[in-house]
C-alpha positions as CSV (number, residue, x, y, z in Angstrom):
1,X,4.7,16.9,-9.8
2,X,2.3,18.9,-11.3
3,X,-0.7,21.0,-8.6
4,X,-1.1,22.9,-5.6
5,X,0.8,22.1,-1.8
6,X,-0.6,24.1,1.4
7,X,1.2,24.1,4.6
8,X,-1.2,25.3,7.5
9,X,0.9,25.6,10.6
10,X,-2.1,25.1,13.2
11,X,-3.6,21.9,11.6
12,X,-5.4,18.8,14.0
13,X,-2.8,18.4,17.0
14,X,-0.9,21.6,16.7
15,X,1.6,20.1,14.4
16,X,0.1,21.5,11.0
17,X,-1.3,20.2,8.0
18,X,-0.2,19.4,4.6
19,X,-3.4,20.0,1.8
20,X,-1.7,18.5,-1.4
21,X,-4.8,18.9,-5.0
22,X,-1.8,17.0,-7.6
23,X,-2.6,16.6,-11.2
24,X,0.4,14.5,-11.4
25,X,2.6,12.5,-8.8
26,X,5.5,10.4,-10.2
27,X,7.4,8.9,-7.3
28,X,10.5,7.3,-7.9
29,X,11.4,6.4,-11.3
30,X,13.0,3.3,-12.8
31,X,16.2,5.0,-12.3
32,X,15.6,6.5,-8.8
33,X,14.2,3.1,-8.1
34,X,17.9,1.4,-8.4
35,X,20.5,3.9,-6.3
36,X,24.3,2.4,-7.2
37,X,25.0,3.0,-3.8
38,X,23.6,0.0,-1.6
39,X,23.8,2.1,2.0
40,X,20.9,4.1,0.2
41,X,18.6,1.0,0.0
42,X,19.9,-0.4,3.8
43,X,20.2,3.5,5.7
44,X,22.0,3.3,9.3
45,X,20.1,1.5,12.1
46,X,20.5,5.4,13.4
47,X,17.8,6.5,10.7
48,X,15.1,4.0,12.3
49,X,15.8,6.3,15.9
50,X,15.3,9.6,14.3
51,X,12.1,8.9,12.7
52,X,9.4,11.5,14.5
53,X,6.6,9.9,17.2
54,X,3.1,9.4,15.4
55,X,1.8,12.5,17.8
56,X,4.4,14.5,16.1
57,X,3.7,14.3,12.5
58,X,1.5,16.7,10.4
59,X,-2.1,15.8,9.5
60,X,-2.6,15.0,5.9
61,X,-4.8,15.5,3.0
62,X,-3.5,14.2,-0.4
63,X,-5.3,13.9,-3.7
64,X,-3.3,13.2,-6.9
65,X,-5.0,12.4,-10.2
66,X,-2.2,10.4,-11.7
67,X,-0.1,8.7,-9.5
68,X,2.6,6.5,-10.7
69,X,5.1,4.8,-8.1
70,X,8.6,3.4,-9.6
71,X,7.4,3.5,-13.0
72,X,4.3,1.8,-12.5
73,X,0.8,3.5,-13.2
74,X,-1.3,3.4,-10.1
75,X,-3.8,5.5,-10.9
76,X,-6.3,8.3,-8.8
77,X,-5.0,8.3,-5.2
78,X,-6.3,9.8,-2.0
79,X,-4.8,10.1,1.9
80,X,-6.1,11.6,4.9
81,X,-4.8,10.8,8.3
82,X,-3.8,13.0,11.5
83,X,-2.3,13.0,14.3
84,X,-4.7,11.6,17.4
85,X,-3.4,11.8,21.0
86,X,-0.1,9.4,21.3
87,X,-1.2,8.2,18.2
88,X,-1.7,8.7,13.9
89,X,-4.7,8.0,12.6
90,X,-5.2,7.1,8.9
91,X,-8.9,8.0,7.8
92,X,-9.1,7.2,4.4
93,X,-6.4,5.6,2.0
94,X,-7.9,5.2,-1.2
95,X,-6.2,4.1,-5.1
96,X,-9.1,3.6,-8.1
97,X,-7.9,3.0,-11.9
98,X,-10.2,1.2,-14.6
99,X,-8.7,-2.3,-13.2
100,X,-9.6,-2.2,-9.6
101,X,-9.5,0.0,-6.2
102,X,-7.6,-0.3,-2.7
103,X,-9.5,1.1,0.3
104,X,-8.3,1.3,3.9
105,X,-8.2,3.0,7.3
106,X,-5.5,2.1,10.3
107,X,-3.8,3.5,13.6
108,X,-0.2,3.6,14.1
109,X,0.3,3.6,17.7
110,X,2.4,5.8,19.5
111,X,2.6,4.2,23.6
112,X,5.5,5.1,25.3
113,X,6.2,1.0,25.7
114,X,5.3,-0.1,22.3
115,X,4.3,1.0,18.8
116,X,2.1,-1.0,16.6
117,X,0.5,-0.5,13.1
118,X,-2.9,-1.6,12.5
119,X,-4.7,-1.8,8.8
120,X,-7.6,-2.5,7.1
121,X,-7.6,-2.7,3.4
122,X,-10.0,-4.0,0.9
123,X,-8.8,-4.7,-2.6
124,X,-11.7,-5.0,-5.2
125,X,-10.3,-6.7,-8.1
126,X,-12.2,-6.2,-11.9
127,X,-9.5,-7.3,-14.2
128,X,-6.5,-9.2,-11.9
129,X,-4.5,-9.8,-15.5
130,X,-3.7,-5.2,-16.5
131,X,-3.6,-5.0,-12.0
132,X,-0.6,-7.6,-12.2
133,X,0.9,-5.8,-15.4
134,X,0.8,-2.1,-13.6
135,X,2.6,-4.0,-10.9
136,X,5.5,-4.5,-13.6
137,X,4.0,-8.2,-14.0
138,X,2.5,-8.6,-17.4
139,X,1.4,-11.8,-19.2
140,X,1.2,-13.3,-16.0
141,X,-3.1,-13.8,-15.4
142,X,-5.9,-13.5,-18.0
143,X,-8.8,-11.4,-16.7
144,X,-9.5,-12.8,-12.9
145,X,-12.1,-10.9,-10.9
146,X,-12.7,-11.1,-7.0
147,X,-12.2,-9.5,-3.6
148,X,-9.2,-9.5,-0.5
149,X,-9.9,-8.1,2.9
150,X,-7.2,-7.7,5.2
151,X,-6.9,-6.9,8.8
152,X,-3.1,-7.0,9.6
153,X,-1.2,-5.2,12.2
154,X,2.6,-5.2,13.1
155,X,5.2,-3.8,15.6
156,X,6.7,-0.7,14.5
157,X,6.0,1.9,12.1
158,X,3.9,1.7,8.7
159,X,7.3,1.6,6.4
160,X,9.1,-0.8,8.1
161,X,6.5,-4.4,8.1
162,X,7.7,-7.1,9.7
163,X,6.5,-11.1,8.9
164,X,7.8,-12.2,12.7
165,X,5.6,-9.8,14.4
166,X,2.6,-9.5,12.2
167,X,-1.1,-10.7,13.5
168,X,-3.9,-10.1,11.4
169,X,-6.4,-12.5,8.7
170,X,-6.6,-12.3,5.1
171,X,-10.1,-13.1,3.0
172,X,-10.3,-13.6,-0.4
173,X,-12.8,-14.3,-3.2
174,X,-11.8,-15.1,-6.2
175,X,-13.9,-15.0,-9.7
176,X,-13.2,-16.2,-13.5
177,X,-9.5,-16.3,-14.7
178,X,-6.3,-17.6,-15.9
179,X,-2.7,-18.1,-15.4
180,X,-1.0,-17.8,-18.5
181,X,2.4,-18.9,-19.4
182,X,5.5,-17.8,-17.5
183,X,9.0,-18.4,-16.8
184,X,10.6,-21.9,-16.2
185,X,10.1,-23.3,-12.6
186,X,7.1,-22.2,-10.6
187,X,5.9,-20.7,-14.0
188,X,5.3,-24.3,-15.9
189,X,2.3,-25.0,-13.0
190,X,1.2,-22.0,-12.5
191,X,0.4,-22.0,-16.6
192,X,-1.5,-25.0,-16.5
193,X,-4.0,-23.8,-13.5
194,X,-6.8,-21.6,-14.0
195,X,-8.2,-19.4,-11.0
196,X,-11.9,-21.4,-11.2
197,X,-9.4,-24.2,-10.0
198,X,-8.8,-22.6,-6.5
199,X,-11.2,-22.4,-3.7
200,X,-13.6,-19.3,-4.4
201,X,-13.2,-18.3,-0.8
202,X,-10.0,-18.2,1.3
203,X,-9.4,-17.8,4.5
204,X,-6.0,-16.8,6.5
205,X,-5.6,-16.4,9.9
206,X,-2.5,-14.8,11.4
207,X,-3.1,-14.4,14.9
C-alpha cells in the first residue's frame, strides 16, 4: 500500500470517515489468498454476530490507482458510501482498466427486523478475452464486446451473498467474439461456439 489514509472522527452520521488517495492497493496475494488453516476461510458462526449495524460504520471515500485483488490486476478503483439513518448507502463504486469498467450504487439495510443488500451494477465490456485473463482466466474468450446490467439484492450483509434469498434481473448484450480452446469436459463445446452464436440480448429475471 502505497498513499495517503485520513481518519476524521465527525464524518456523515457521527461515526467518522475514512479519506483513503492510494497509488497502490494490493489486497490479498496468491499466498494470503490460500491460509493452511481452513477455520480462517469458514470463521465461527460467532464472527457473522459481531459484525457492526450499517448505521454504525464509518463513511468512506477510497481512490486507489492500482488496485490488484489476490493477484489479479483490477485496475483504477473508486468507493464512496456512508452511513444513512438505519442504513449504509453506497454512492459510487467504480473499477476502469483499458479492458472494461464496473459501475454501481446500492443500500444495505439496516431494520431492526431484517437486513437486505440492494445493488446496481453495470459492467461495460471492450475486450471480454484480457477481462477473463485478469480474472486468473486466460485463453478462455477472443476479444468479445458487450454490456450486463444488474439489479440484485439479498438478505444479509454485502460480503456474505446468498443464491436462496437473492431477487433481482440480469441484462446482457453481447457483441463480436470467441471461445477458444479449453480444458476437457465443458471446455470441448464451449471451443466450438462463438459469442455471435448466442442471443445478442439476454434477459434474467430473479424475482
Amino acid at each position: 500500500m502505497n498513499g495517503e489514509v485520513v481518519w476524521q472522527p465527525q464524518g456523515l452520521g457521527g461515526t467518522g470517515k475514512i479519506s483513503a488517495h492510494l497509488r497502490n492497493l494490493y489486497w490479498l496475494s496468491e499466498v494470503q489468498s490460500q491460509p493452511s488453516n481452513p477455520s480462517a476461510i469458514n470463521p465461527p458462526d460467532t464472527a457473522a454476530t459481531a459484525s457492526p449495524a450499517p448505521r454504525e460504520l464509518p463513511a468512506l471515500e477510497i481512490t486507489v490507482e492500482d488496485f490488484q485483488f489476490r493477484g489479479k490486476q483490477i485496475g483504477h478503483f473508486e468507493l464512496i458510501g456512508y452511513p444513512d439513518g438505519e442504513d449504509w448507502r453506497l454512492r459510487r463504486l467504480r473499477i476502469t482498466n483499458p479492458d472494461g469498467s464496473l459501475t454501481g450504487d446500492g443500500v444495505w439495510h439496516g431494520g431492526p427486523t431484517s437486513k437486505q443488500t440492494d445493488i446496481n451494477l453495470l459492467l461495460e465490456i471492450s475486450n471480454a478475452g484480457k477481462i477473463l485473463a485478469r480474472s486468473g482466466y486466460p485463453d478462455t474468450v477472443k476479444n468479445g464486446s458487450g454490456k450486463l446490467a444488474a439489479k440484485l439484492s439479498w438478505d444479509g450483509q454485502p460480503d456474505a451473498f446468498s443464491y436462496a434469498t437473492l431477487n433481482g434481473t440480469l441484462k446482457l448484450d453481447t457483441g463480436k467474439g470467441q471461445f477458444l480452446k479449453m480444458d476437457p469436459g465443458m471446455g470441448k463445446l464451449l471451443s466450438i461456439l462463438s459469442l455471435q452464436a448466442l442471443p445478442k440480448r439476454i434477459t434474467l429475471d430473479f424475482t
